[in-house]
C-alpha positions as CSV (number, residue, x, y, z in Angstrom):
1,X,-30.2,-12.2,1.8
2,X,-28.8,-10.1,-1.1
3,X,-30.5,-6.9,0.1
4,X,-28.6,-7.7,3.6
5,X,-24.9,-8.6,1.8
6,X,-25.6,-5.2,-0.4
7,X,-25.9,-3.4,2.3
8,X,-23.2,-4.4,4.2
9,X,-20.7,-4.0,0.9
10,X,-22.0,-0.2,0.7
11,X,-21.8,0.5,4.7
12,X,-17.9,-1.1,4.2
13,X,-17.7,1.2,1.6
14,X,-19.1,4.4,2.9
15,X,-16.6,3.5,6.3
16,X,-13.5,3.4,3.9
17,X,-14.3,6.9,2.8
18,X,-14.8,8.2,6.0
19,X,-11.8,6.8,7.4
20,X,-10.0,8.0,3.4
21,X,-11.0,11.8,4.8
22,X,-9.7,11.2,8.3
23,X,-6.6,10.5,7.1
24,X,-6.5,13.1,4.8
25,X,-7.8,15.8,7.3
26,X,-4.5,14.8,10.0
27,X,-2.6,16.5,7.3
28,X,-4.3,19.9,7.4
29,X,-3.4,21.6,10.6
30,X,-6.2,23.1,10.3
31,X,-8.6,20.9,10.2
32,X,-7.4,18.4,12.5
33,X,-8.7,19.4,15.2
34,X,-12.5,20.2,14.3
35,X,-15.4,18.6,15.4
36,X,-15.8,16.9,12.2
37,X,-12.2,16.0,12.2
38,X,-13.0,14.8,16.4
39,X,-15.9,12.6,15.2
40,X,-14.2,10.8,12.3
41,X,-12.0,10.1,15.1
42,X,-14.0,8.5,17.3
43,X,-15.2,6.6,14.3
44,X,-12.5,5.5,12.2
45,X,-9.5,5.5,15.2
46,X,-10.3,2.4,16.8
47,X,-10.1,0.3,13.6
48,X,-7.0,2.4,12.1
49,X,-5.1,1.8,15.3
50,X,-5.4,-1.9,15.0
51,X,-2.9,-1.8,12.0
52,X,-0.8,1.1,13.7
53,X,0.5,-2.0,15.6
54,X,2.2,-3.0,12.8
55,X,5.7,-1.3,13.1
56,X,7.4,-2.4,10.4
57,X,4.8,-0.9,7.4
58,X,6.1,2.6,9.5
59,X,9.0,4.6,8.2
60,X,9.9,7.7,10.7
61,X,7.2,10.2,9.4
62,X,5.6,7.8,6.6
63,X,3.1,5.1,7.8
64,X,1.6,2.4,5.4
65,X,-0.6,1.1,7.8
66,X,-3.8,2.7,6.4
67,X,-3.2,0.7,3.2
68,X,-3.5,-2.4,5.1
69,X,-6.5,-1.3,6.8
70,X,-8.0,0.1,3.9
71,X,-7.2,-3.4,1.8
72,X,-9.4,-5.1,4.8
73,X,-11.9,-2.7,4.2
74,X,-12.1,-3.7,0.3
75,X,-11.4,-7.3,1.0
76,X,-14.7,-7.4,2.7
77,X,-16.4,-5.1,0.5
78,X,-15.9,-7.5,-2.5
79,X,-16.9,-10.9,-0.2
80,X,-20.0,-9.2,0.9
81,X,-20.8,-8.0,-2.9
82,X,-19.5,-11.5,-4.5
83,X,-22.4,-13.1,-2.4
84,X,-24.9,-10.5,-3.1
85,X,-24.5,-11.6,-6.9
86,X,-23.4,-15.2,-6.3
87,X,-26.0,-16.1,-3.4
88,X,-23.5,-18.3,-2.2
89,X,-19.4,-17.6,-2.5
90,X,-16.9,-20.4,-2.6
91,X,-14.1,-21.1,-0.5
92,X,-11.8,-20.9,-4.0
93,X,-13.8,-17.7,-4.4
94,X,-12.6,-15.9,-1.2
95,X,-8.5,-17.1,-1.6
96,X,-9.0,-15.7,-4.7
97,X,-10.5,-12.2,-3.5
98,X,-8.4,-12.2,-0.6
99,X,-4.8,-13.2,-2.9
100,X,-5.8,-10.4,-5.2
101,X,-6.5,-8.1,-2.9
102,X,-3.5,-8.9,-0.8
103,X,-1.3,-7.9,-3.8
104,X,-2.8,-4.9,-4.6
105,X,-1.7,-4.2,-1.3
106,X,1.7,-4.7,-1.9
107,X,1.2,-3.5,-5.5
108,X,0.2,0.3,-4.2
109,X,3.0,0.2,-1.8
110,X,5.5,-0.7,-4.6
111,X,3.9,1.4,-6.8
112,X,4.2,4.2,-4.4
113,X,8.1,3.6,-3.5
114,X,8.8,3.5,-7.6
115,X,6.7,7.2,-7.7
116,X,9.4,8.4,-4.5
117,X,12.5,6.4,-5.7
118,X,12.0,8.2,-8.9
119,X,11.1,11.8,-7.5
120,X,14.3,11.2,-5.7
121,X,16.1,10.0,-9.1
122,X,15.6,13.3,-10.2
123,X,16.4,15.6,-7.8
124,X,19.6,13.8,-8.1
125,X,19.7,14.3,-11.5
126,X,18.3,18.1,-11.5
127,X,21.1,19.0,-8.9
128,X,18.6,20.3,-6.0
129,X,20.5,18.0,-3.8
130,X,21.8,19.5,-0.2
131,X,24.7,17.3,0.8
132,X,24.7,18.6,4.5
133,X,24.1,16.7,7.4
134,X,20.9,17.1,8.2
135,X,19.0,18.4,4.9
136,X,15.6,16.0,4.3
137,X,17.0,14.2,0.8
138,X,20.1,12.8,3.7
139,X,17.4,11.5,6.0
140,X,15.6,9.9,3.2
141,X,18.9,8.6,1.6
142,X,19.5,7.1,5.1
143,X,16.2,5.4,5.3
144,X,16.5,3.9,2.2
145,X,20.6,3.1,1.3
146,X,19.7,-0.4,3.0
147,X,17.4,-1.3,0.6
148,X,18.7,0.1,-2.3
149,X,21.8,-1.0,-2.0
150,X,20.3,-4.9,-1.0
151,X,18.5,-4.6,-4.5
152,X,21.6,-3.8,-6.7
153,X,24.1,-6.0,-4.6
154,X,21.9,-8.6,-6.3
155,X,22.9,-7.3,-9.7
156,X,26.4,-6.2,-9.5
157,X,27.6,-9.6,-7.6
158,X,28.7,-7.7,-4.6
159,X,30.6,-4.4,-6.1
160,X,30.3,-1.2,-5.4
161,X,27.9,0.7,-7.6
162,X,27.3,4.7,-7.1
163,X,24.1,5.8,-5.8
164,X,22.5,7.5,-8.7
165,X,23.0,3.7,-10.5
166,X,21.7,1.9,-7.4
167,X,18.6,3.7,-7.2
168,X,17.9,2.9,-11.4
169,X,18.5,-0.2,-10.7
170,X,16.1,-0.2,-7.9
171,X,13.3,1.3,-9.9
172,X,13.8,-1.0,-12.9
173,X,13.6,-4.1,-10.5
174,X,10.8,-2.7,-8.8
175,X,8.6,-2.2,-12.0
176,X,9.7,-5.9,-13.1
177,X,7.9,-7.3,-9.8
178,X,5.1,-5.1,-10.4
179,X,4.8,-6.5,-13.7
180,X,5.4,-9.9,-12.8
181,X,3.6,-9.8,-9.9
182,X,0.5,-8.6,-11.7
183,X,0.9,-11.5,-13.9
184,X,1.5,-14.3,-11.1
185,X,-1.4,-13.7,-9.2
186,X,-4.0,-13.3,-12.4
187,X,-2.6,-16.7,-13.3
188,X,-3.2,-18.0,-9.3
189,X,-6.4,-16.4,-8.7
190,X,-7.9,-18.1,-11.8
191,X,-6.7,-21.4,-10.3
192,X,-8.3,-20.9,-7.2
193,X,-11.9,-19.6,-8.6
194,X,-11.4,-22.6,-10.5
195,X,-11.4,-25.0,-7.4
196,X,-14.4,-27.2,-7.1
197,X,-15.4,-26.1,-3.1
């Protein structure tokens, strides 16, 4: 039985790197349309488009979908390899594996709009802004002025606050709930391990 959950944790993770380097290769014109780029397709596609469904992880040209798919992927990497070691997993075992691996989820995806709210932070700052209708720091500014502006409403009671401010404030609450976040669910997967089924 271990040999069998072994396997099945590597063949998970062998199909998360192949469907890491499809992603990757529908960047590279060139590539994309290769035979090997056409049979990663064919392999990794049909399970990738399940989350593509998902249309609010997708942001005009940015979709988070592969993180979701790819936090499946691990999520059932780590079962198969907890019962490998384990012979047997408990039901506390798998809420915890599938809490902590639902937060690094959201994590990476917080993680990654910190790394962009801050590249955009200092543009600002550097003066490489283009103010014209049109340029691709206003269609990023549009996409994200709603949330930005929600996050530091909470902070300045409802006044105005400029831009440049809201967006510090944005990354500074941001890291907070990454912190935090971190902490919480240590704290709650521990719990659940702990649970006596």
């Amino acid at each position: 039985m271990t040999y069998i959950f072994r396997t099945l944790a590597s063949v998970i993770s062998i199909y998360t790197l192949l469907c890491f380097i499809r992603i990757v290769l529908t960047w590279i014109p060139d590539l994309a349309y290769s035979k090997f780029a056409q049979f990663l397709a064919a392999i990794c596609d049909p399970f990738l488009n399940l989350f593509r469904r998902i249309t609010w992880l997708r942001f005009s040209a940015i979709d988070f979908t592969p993180i979701i798919a790819f936090g499946v992927l691990m999520f059932l990497s780590t079962v198969f390899n907890s019962m490998a070691t384990q012979h047997m997993i408990s039901l506390g075992n798998i809420l915890a594996i599938l809490l902590t691996m639902l937060w690094e989820i959201c994590s990476s995806v917080l993680m990654l709009f910190i790394v962009f709210l801050i590249i955009r932070l200092i543009v600002m700052l550097i003066g490489r802004d283009s103010n014209y209708y049109g340029s691709i720091w206003t269609q990023i500014d549009n996409s994200i002025n709603p949330f930005v502006f929600r996050i530091s409403g909470v902070f300045s009671g409802g006044k105005p606050v400029s831009y440049k401010n809201a967006i510090i404030i944005a990354i500074l609450t941001l890291f907070v709930v990454q912190i935090g976040g971190a902490y919480i669910i240590h704290i709650l997967a521990n719990m659940l391990r702990g649970l006596p089924f």
